[in-house]
LOLO-35739 format. One line per 2 residues: their letters; for each residue x, y, z of C-alpha. Coordinates in nm, 2 decimals, always signed. Example, Ala and Ser with C-alpha at 12.3 -4.5 7.8 and 13.67 -1.06 7.14 Angstrom:
BEGIN
as	+1.23,-0.45,+0.78; +1.37,-0.11,+0.71
# end
This chain:
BEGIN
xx	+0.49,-3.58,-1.73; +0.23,-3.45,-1.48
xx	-0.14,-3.34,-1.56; -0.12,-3.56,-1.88
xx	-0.21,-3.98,-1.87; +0.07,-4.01,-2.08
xx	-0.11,-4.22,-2.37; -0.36,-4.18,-2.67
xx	-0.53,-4.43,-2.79; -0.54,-4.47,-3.17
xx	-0.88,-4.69,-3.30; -0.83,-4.82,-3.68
xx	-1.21,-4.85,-3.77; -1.11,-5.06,-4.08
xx	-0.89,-5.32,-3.94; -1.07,-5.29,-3.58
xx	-0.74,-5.22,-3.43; -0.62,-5.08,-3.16
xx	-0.30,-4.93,-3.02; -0.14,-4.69,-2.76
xx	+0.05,-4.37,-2.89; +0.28,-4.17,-2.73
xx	+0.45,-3.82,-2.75; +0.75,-3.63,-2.66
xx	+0.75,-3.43,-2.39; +0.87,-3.16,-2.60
xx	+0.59,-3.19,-2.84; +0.35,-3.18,-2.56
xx	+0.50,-2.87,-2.43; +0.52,-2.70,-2.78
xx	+0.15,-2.81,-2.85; -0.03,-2.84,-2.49
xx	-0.30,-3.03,-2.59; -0.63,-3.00,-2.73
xx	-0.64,-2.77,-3.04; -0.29,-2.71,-3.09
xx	-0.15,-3.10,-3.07; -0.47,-3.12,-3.31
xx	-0.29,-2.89,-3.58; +0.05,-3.07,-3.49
xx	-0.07,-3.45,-3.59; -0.28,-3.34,-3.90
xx	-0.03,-3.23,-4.04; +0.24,-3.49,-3.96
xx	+0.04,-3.72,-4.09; -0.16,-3.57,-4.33
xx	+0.02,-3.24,-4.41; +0.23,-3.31,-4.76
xx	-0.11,-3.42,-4.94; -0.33,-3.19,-4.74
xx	-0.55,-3.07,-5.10; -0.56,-3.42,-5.16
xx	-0.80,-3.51,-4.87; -1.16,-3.54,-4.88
xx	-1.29,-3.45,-4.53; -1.55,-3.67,-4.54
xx	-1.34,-3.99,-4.69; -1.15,-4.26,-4.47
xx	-0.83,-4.05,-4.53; -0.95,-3.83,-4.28
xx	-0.86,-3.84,-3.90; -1.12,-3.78,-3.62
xx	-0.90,-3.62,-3.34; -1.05,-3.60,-2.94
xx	-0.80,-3.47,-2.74; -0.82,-3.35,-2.36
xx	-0.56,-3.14,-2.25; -0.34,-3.08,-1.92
xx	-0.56,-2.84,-1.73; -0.85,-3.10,-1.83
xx	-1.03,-3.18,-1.49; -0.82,-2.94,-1.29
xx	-0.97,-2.61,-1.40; -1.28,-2.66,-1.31
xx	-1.53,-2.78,-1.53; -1.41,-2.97,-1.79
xx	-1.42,-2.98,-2.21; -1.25,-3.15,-2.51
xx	-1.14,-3.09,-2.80; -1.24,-3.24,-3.16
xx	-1.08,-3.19,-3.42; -0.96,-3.31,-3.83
xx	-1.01,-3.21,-4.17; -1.32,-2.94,-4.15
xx	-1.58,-3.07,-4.39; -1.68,-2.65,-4.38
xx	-1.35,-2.52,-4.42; -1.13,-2.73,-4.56
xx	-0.90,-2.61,-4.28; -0.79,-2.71,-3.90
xx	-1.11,-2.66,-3.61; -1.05,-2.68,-3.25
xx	-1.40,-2.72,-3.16; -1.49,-2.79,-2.78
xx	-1.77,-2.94,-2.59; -1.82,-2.98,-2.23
xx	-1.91,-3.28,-2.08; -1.77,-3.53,-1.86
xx	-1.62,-3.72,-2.14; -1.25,-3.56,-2.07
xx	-1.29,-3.66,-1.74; -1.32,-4.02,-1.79
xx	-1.11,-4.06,-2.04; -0.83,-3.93,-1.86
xx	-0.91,-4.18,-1.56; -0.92,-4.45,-1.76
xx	-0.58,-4.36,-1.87; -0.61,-4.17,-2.18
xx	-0.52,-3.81,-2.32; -0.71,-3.87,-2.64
xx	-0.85,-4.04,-2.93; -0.69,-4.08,-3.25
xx	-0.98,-4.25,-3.51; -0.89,-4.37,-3.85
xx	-1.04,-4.51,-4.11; -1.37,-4.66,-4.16
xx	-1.61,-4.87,-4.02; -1.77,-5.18,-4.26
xx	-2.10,-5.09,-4.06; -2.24,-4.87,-3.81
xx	-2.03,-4.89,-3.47; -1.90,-4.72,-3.14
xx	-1.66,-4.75,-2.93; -1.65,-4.86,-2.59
xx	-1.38,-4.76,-2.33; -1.38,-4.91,-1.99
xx	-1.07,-4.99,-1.74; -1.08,-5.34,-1.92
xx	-0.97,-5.18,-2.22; -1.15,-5.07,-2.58
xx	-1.38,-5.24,-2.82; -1.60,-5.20,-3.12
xx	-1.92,-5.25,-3.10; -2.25,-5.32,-3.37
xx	-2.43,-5.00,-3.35; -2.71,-5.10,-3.60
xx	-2.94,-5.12,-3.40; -2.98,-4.74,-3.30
xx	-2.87,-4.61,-3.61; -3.06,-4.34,-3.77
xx	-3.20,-4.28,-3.39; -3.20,-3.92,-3.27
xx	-3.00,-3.78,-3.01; -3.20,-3.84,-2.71
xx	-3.30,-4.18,-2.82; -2.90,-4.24,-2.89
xx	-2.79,-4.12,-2.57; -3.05,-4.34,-2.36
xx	-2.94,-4.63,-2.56; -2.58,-4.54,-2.49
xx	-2.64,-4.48,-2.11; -2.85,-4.80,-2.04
xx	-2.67,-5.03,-2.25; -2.30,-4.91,-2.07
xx	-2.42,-4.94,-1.74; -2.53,-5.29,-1.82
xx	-2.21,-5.43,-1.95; -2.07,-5.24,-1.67
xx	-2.27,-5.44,-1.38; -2.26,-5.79,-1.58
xx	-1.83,-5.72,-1.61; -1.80,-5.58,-1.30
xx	-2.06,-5.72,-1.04; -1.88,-5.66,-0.75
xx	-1.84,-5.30,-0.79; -2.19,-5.16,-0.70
xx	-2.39,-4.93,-0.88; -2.22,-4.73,-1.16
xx	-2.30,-4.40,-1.27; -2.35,-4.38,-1.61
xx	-2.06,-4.38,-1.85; -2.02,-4.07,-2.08
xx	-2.04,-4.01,-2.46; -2.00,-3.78,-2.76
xx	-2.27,-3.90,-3.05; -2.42,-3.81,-3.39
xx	-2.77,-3.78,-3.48; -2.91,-3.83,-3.86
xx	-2.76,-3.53,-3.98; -2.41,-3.66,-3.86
xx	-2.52,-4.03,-4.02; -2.60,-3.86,-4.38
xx	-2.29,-3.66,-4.36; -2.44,-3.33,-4.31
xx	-2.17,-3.07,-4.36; -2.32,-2.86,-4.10
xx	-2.32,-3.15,-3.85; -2.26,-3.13,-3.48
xx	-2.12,-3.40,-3.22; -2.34,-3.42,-2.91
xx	-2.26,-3.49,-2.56; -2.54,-3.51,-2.29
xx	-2.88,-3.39,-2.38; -2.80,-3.10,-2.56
xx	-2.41,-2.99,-2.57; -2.26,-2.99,-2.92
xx	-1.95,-2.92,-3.10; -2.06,-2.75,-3.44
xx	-1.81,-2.53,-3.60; -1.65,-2.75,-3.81
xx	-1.86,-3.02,-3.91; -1.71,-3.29,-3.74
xx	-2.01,-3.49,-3.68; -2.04,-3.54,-4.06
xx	-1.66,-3.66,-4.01; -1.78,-3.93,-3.73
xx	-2.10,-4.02,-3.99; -1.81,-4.06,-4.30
xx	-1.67,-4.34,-4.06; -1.99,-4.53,-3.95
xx	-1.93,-4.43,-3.61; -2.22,-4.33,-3.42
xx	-2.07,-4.28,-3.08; -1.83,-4.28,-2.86
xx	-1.90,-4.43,-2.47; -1.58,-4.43,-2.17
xx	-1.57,-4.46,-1.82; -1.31,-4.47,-1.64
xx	-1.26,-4.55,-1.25; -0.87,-4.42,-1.21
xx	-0.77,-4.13,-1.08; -0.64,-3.81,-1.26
xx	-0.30,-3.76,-1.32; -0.08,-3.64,-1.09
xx	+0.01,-3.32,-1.10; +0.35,-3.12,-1.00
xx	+0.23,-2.94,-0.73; -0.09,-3.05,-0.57
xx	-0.08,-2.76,-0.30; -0.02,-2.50,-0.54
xx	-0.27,-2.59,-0.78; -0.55,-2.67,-0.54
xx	-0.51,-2.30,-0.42; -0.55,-2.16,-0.76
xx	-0.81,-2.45,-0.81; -0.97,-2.26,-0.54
xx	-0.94,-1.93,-0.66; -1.10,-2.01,-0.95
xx	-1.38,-2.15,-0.75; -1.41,-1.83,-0.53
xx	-1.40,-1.55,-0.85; -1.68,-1.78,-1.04
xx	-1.91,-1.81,-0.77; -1.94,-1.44,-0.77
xx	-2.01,-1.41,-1.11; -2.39,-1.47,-1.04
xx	-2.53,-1.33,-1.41; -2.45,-1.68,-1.58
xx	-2.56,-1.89,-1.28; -2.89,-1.70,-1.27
xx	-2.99,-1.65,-1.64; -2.76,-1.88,-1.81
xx	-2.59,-1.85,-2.13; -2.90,-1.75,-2.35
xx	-3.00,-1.45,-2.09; -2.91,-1.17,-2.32
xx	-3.09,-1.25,-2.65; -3.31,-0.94,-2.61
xx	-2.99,-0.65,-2.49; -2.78,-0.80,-2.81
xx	-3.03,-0.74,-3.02; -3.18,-0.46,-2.87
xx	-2.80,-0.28,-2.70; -2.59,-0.40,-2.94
xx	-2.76,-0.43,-3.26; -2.57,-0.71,-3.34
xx	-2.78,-0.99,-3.35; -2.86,-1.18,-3.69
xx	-3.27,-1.10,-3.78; -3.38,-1.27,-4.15
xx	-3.06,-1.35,-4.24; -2.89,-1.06,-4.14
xx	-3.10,-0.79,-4.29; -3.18,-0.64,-3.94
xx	-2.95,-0.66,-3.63; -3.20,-0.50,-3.39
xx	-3.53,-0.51,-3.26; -3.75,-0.43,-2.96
xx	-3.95,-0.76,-2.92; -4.00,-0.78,-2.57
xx	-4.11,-1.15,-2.55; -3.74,-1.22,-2.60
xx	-3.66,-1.04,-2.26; -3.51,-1.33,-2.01
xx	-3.83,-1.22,-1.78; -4.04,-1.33,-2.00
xx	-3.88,-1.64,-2.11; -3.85,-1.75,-1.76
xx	-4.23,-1.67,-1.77; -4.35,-1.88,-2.03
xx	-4.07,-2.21,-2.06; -3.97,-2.39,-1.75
xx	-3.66,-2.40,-1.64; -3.44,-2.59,-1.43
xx	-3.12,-2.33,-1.37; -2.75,-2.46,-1.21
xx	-2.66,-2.72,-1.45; -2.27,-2.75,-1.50
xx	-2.04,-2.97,-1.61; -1.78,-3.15,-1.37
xx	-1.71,-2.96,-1.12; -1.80,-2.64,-1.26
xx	-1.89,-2.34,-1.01; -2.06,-2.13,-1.28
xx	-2.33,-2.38,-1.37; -2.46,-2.14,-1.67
xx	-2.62,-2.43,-1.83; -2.99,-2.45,-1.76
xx	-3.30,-2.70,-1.88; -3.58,-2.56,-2.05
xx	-3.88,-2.72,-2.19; -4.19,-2.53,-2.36
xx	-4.50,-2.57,-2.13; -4.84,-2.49,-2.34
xx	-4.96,-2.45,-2.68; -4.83,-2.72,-2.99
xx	-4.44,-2.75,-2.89; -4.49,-2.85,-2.52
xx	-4.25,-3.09,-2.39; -4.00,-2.97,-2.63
xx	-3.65,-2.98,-2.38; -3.34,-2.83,-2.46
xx	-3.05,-2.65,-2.29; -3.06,-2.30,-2.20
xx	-3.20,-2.22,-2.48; -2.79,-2.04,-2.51
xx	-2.79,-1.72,-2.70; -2.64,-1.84,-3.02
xx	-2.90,-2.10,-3.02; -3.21,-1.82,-3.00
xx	-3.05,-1.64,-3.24; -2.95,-1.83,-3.51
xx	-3.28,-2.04,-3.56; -3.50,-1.79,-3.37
xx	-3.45,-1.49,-3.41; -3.27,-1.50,-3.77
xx	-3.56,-1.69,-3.91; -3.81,-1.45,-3.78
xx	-3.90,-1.66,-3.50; -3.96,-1.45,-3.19
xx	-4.14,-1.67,-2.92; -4.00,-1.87,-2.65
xx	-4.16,-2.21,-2.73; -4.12,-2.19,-3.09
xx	-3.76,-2.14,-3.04; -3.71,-2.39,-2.75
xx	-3.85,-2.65,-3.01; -3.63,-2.56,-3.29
xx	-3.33,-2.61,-3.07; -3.45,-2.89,-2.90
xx	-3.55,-3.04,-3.28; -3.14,-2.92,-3.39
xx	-3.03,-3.13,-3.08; -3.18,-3.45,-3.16
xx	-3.11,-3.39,-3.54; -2.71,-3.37,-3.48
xx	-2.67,-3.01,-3.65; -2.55,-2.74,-3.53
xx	-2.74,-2.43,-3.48; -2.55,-2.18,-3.61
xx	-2.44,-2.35,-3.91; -2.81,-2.46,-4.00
xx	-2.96,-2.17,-3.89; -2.71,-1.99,-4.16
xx	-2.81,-2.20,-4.47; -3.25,-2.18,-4.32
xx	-3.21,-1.80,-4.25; -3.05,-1.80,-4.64
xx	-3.37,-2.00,-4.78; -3.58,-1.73,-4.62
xx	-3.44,-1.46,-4.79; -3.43,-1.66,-5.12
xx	-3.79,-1.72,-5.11; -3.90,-1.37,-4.99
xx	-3.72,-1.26,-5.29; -3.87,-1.50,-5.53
xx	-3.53,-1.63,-5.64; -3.62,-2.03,-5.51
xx	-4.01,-2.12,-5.50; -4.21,-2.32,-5.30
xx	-4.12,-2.57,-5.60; -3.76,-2.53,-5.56
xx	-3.89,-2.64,-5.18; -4.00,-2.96,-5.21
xx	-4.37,-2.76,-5.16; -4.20,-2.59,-4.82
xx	-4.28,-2.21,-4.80; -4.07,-2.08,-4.53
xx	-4.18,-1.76,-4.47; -4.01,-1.57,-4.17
xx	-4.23,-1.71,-3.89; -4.31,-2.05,-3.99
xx	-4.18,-2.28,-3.75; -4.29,-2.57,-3.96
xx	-4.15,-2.49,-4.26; -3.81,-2.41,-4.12
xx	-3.84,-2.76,-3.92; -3.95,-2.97,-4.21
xx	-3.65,-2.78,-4.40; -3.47,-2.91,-4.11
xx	-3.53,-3.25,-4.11; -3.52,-3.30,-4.49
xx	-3.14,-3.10,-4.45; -3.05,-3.40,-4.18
xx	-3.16,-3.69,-4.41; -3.01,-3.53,-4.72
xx	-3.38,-3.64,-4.86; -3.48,-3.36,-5.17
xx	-3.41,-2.99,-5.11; -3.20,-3.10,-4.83
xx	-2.91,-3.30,-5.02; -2.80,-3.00,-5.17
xx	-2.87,-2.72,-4.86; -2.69,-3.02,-4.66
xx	-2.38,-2.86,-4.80; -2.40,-2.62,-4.62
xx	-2.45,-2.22,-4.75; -2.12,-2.09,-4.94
xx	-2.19,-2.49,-5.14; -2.54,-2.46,-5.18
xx	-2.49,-2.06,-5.27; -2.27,-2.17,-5.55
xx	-2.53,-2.48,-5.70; -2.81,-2.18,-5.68
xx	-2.64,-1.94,-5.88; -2.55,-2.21,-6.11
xx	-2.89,-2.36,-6.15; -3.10,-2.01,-6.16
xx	-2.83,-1.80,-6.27; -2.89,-1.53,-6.03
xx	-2.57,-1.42,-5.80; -2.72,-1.53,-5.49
xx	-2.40,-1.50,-5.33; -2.42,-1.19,-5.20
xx	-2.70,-1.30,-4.95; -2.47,-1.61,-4.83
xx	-2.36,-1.49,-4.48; -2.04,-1.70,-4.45
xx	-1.62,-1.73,-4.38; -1.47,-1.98,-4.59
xx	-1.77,-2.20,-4.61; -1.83,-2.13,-4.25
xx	-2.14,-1.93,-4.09; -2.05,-1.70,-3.79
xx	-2.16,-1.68,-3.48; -2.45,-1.47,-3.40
xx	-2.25,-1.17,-3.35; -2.22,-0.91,-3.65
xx	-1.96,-0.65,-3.68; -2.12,-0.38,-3.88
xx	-2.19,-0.17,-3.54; -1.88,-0.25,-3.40
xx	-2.01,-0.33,-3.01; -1.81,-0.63,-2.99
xx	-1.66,-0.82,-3.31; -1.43,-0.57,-3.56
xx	-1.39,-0.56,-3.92; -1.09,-0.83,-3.92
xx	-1.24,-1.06,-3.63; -1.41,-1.30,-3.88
xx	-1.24,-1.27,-4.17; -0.88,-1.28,-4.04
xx	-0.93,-1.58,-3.75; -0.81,-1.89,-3.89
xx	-1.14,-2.07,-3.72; -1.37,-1.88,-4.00
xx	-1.65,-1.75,-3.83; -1.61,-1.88,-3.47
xx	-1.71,-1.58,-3.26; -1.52,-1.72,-2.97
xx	-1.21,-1.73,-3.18; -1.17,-1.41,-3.37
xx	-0.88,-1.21,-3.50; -0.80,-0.86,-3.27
xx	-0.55,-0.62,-3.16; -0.30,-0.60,-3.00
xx	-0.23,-0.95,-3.11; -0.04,-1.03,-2.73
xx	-0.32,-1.00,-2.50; -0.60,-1.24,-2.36
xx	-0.88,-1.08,-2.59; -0.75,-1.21,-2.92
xx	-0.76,-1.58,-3.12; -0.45,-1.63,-2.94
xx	-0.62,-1.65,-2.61; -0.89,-1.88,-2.77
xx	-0.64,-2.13,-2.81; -0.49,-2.15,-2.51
xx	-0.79,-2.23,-2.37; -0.87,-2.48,-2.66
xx	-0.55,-2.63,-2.64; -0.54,-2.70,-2.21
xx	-0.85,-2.81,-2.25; -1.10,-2.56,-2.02
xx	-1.33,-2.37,-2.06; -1.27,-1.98,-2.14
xx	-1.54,-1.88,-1.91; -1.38,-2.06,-1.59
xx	-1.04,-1.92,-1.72; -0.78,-1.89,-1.43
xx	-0.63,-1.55,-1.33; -0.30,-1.68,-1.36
xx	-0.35,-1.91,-1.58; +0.04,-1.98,-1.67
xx	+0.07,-2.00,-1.30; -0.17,-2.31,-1.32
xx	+0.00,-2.46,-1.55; +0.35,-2.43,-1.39
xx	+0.16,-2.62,-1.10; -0.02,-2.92,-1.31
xx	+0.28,-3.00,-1.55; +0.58,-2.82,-1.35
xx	+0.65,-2.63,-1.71; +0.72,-2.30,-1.67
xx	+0.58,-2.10,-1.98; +0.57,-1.75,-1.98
xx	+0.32,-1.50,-2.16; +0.61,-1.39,-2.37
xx	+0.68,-1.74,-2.48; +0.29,-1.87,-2.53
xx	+0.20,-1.55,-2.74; +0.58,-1.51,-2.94
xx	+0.59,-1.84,-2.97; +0.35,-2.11,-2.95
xx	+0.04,-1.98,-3.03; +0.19,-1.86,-3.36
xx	+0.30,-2.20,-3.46; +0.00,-2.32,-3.37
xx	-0.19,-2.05,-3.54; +0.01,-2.09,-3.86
xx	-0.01,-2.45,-3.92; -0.35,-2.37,-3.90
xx	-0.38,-2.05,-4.16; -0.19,-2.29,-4.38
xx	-0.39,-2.59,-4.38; -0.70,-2.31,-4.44
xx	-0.56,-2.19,-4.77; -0.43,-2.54,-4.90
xx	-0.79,-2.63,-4.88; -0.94,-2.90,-5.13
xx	-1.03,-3.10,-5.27; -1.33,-2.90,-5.38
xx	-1.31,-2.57,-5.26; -0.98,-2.35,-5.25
xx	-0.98,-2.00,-5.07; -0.77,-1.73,-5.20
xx	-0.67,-1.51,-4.89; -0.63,-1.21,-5.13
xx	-1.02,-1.24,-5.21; -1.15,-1.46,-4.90
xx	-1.02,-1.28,-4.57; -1.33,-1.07,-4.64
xx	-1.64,-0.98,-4.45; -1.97,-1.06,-4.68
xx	-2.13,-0.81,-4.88; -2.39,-0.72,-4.66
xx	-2.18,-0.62,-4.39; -2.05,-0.35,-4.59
xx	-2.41,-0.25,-4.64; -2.56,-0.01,-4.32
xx	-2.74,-0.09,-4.06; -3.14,-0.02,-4.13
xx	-3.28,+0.08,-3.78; -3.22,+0.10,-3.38
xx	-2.96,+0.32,-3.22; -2.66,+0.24,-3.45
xx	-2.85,+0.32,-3.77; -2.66,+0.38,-4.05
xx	-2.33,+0.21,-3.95; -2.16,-0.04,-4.14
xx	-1.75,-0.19,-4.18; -1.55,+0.09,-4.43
xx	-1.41,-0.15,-4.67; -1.09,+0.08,-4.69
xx	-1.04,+0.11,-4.32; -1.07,-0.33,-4.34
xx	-0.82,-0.32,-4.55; -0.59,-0.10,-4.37
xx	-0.63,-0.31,-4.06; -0.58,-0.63,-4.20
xx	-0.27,-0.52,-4.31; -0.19,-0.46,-3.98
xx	-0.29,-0.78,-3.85; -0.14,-0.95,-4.13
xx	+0.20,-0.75,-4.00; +0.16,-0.85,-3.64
xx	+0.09,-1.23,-3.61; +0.43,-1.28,-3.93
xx	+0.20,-1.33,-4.24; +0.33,-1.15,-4.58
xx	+0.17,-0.89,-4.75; -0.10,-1.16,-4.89
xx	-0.20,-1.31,-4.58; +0.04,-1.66,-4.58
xx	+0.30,-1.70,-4.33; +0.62,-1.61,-4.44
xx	+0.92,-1.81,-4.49; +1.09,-1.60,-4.24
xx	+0.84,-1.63,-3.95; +0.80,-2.04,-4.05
xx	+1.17,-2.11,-4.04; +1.18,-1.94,-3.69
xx	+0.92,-2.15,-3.57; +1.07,-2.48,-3.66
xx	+0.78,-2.46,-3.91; +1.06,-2.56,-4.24
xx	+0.85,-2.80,-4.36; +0.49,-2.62,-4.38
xx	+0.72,-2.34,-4.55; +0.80,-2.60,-4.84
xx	+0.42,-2.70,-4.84; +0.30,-2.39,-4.91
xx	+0.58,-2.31,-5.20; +0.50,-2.63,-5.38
xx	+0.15,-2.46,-5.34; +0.23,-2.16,-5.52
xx	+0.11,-1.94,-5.23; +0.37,-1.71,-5.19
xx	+0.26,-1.53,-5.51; +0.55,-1.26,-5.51
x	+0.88,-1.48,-5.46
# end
């Protein structure tokens, strides 16, 4: 097989075990990689007791997977994957980094992690081959402190092992900070300074199995692929289209922060109440004024560079360093929590990185407390003596911190906002559910729909990623701006921004497979998609989602729009409904949103079709 090492690794964490897996070649090309060989093994393995498995028990697997275009479109990502601790469901969440990289050169097309560890460990990958190692010692560190640790440390057993090779670079790793330790539901894995994999929750899955990180480097080459000539010109094509794409090289991924807002009125302001303003100090000049930034950081061998470094320079945040900050980042604990100043938000990112949580998830639940509180509903009591008012940086950090060490208010917001919106209207017996802006226990991204500049009516709610803005249901379903694009891209692994033009093309020249549009978007990306939508609605162990009430938008989205240009607008619950039929119709889904027998037994898909009868899902048969 070419563009693939031809092995995964599998690590047992309880009996410290370790073993090489293989696949078909006809799995492989079913699957690709990445996301959709994520949704094949879970449920192999794990499929016929899927409502049986707690997310965050030993049960569970921990799934890093690269794919066959990892390392040959340029720039590189991978994959992580499981039992969502959010969802309940099958995430394909990416991260880019070098990790892919190495792995595959030191002969590896994933991970496969079982089981748990009897104390806090990581893994270590070299050429020499894989151990566990005693990760005490930095655990309960935060991510900047973990990742010097990891670095250092690496390229010290690398010297003393290998003394005759010279100096090594350092190796690379994906980590957790406390919030993945304490099993955060809204946990993130880290890779580098400040790169993360949230949607999901899979850092919590990594803290469930006393694994703190995850270090490799590997020496070899990349696989070979089927035709080197042919690929290196599309390689270079790639190369050539990106470098003219100078908006991302010059202002990054968090550039646009004010024209969402502002153009779009999309952006999430206190917890959604508002989706535009005109605060200027949000304007890329001025952020570029007041933080300093180091622009053209990319990943390996990536030509659009749209990461950047930014640190706050004055006032009581200086020194505060993060990435970018990206868009989704400024919006989510900026902008949502009422937080409009450069510094202030470059530390709140900066304090999510070395946390472990993801931004858009904890951002969610800390825009949620907001709103609470302005409405009286929880009290500075209710707080742990925290009164976050829309503004306060330090309340919103200290709710932060408290959230990542499950210590007081933050064992039970830890849970993220559909739990922790349950538990409040429970314990003050108020329906505070309507102010909960999530997808099947999932916060979106910081995108909403309600003026219809970008995400529709059935992009949240009818993705089977809940809430990933990057994966979101559209019409017409056989075309590159729908989920089913999304997973191509999560599956090979790369990254959709460096996405080739041809991209079947590329792949005919790294694996020799010859795949055609018709077949990916018939074919594979519905299997894929449906093992997917029916791991979503087996759910459990504690939460179940009923597609007839669930594939919804939230309340307030039916609500309008208060100010800016699109004033007034808002999603038409009938016309929803009307399109989700639709979409239910085009992707092979029955009438109530489960794929039907039919469509399964087409796929090859018998088995899932079983699954979800013993479920008593297909309500009218």
């Amino acid at each position: 097989m070419r563009g693939y090492a031809g092995k995964f690794l599998e690590v047992d964490l309880s009996n410290e075990n370790f073993k090489d897996v293989t696949f078909a070649e006809q799995i492989l090309k079913q699957y690709i990689g990445g996301r959709g060989l994520a949704a094949k093994i879970l449920w192999d393995r794990l499929g016929d007791r899927w409502e049986t498995i707690d997310p965050l028990g030993p049960e569970n697997l921990l799934l890093i997977l690269t794919g066959p275009l990892t390392g040959f479109v340029p720039g590189a990502r991978i994959c992580i994957s499981g039992k969502s601790p959010q969802c309940n469901g099958i995430v394909g969440s990416t991260i880019s980094c070098e990790f892919p990289v190495e792995l595959k050169c030191v002969g590896y097309d994933g991970l496969i992690i079982t089981g748990k560890a009897t104390k806090p460990s990581y893994i270590f990958i070299t050429d020499s081959g894989a151990e566990i190692k005693d990760a005490s010692r930095f655990w309960g560190k935060r991510g900047e402190e973990t990742l010097k640790i990891l670095i250092k440390e690496g390229r010290e057993e690398l010297e003393t092992k290998n003394p005759k090779y010279g100096e090594w670079k350092e190796p690379s790793a994906l980590y957790i900070g406390p919030g993945g330790e304490n099993k955060s539901r809204m946990a993130h894995v880290s890779a580098k300074r400040s790169h993360a994999a949230g949607f999901g929750g899979y850092g919590s899955v990594m803290g469930s199995k006393n694994l703190k990180a995850i270090s490799v480097k590997g020496i070899g080459p990349l696989p070979d692929v089927a035709d080197m000539e042919k690929m290196d010109k599309l390689r270079n094509e790639v190369l050539e289209s990106n470098f003219i794409m100078s908006t991302f090289r010059w202002w990054g991924m968090g550039g646009d922060v004010y024209d969402v807002g502002n153009l779009g009125s999309r952006e999430p302001i206190r917890n959604w109440q508002e989706e535009w303003h005109d605060i200027r100090s949000l304007g890329i000049n001025r952020i570029e004024e007041r933080l300093y930034v180091k622009r053209y950081w990319g990943d390996f061998g990536c030509p659009t560079t749209c990461m950047r470094i930014s640190m706050s320079k004055t006032g009581p945040f200086k020194g505060a360093i993060t990435s970018g900050p990206l868009y989704e980042m400024q919006a989510c604990v900026g902008v949502n929590l009422g937080i409009f100043t450069p510094e202030e938000i470059c530390y709140m990112v900066a304090l999510m990185d070395g946390l472990g949580l993801c931004g858009i998830q904890t951002g969610n639940i800390l825009g949620f407390v907001g709103e609470l509180y302005e409405r009286g509903i929880l009290t500075k009591t209710d707080l742990d003596g925290i009164e976050p008012t829309w503004g306060n940086v330090k309340a919103f950090a200290d709710l932060a911190q408290k959230i990542a060490a499950r210590e007081g208010i933050g064992d039970l917001l830890a849970e993220g906002t559909y739990r922790a919106a349950l538990k409040i209207k429970e314990k003050k017996g108020v329906d505070v559910t309507q102010y909960a802006i999530t997808y099947k226990g999932t916060a979106p991204g910081a995108h909403g729909p309600r003026s219809g500049t970008w995400m529709k009516d059935i992009s949240y709610p009818c993705s089977v990623q809940p809430g990933d803005h990057c994966s979101s249901a559209a019409f017409p379903v056989n075309t590159e701006t729908t989920e089913f694009n999304t997973m191509l891209a999560d599956s090979g692994v790369f990254c959709l921004v460096n996405t080739p033009e041809n991209v079947f093309e590329f792949i005919k020249a790294v694996t020799g497979w010859k795949i055609t549009p018709a077949e990916w978007f018939g074919t594979m990306a519905r299997r894929i998609l449906h093992l997917q939508r029916a791991a979503l609605f087996i759910g459990g162990p504690d939460v179940r989602w009923d597609p007839t009430v669930d594939d919804d938008n939230p309340p307030r989205f039916y609500d309008s729009l208060p100010s800016g240009p699109y004033a007034g607008s808002k999603l038409d619950k009938k016309a929803f409904q009307e399109s989700k039929r639709q979409y239910y119709e085009a992707v092979g889904w029955d009438e109530n949103g489960i794929p039907s027998v039919e469509e399964l037994k087409h796929l090859g898909l018998e088995k899932v079709a079983k699954k979800i009868e013993q479920m008593g899902l297909y309500k009218n048969l």
